[in-house]
C-alpha positions in Angstrom: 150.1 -28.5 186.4 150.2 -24.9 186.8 152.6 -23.3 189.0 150.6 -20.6 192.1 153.5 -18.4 192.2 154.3 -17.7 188.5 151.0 -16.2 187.8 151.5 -14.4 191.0 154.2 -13.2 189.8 152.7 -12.1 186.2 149.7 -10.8 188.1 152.3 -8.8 190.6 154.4 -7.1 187.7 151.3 -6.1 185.8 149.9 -4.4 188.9 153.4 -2.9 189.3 152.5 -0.9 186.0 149.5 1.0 187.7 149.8 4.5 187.8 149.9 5.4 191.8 147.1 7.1 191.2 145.4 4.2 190.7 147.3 1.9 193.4 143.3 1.7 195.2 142.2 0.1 191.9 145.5 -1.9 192.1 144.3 -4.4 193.8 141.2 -5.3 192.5 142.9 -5.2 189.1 145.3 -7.5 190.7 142.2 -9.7 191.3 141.1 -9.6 188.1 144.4 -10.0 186.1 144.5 -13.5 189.1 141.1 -14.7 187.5 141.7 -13.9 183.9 145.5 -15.6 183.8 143.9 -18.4 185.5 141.2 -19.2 183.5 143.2 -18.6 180.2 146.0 -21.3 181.2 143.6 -23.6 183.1 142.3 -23.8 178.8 145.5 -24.8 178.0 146.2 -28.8 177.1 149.5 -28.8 178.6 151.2 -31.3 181.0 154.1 -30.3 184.1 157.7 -31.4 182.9 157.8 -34.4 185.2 154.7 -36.1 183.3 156.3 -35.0 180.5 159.6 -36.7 181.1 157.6 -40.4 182.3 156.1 -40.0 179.3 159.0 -39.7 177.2 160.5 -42.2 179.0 157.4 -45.0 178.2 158.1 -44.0 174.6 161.8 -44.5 174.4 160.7 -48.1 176.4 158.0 -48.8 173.6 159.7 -48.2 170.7 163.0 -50.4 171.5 160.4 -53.1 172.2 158.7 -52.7 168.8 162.2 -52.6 167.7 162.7 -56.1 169.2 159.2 -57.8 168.2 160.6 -56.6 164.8 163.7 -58.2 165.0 161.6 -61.6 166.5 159.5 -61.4 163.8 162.0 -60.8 160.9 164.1 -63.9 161.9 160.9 -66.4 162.1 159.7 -65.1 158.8 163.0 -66.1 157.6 162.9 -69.3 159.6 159.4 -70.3 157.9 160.8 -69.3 154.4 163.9 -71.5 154.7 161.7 -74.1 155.2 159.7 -73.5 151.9 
């Protein structure tokens, strides 16, 4: 879902931008940053790009079958008022 190394990353460039000064608070900050990042995106509703695409993918499937059942049911409607 999430991807490790990307809020590694985040949590690595925002440590970056610590004073050295501070670079012994740097990496519990580092810690920190981790936790928060993680927390916020773990609240996110949002799905990896692979689901995404099998998803898409079952929609395309589902709608040219409606599109068919359509068609089926259009021509025996047609059928059944020919009759009449």
């Amino acid at each position: 879902m999430i991807n490790p190394s990307k809020i590694e990353e985040i949590a690595k460039q925002v440590s970056e931008l610590v004073p050295p000064g501070l670079k012994n608070v740097g990496d519990e900050f580092e810690r920190k940053v981790k936790q928060v990042v993680q927390a916020k995106l773990s609240q996110l509703d949002v799905v990896n790009r692979e689901d995404f695409e099998v998803q898409t993918q079952v929609l395309l499937r589902t709608r040219q079958k409606l599109a068919e059942l359509e068609a089926k049911v259009a021509e025996l409607e047609a059928k059944i008022n020919q009759k009449d």
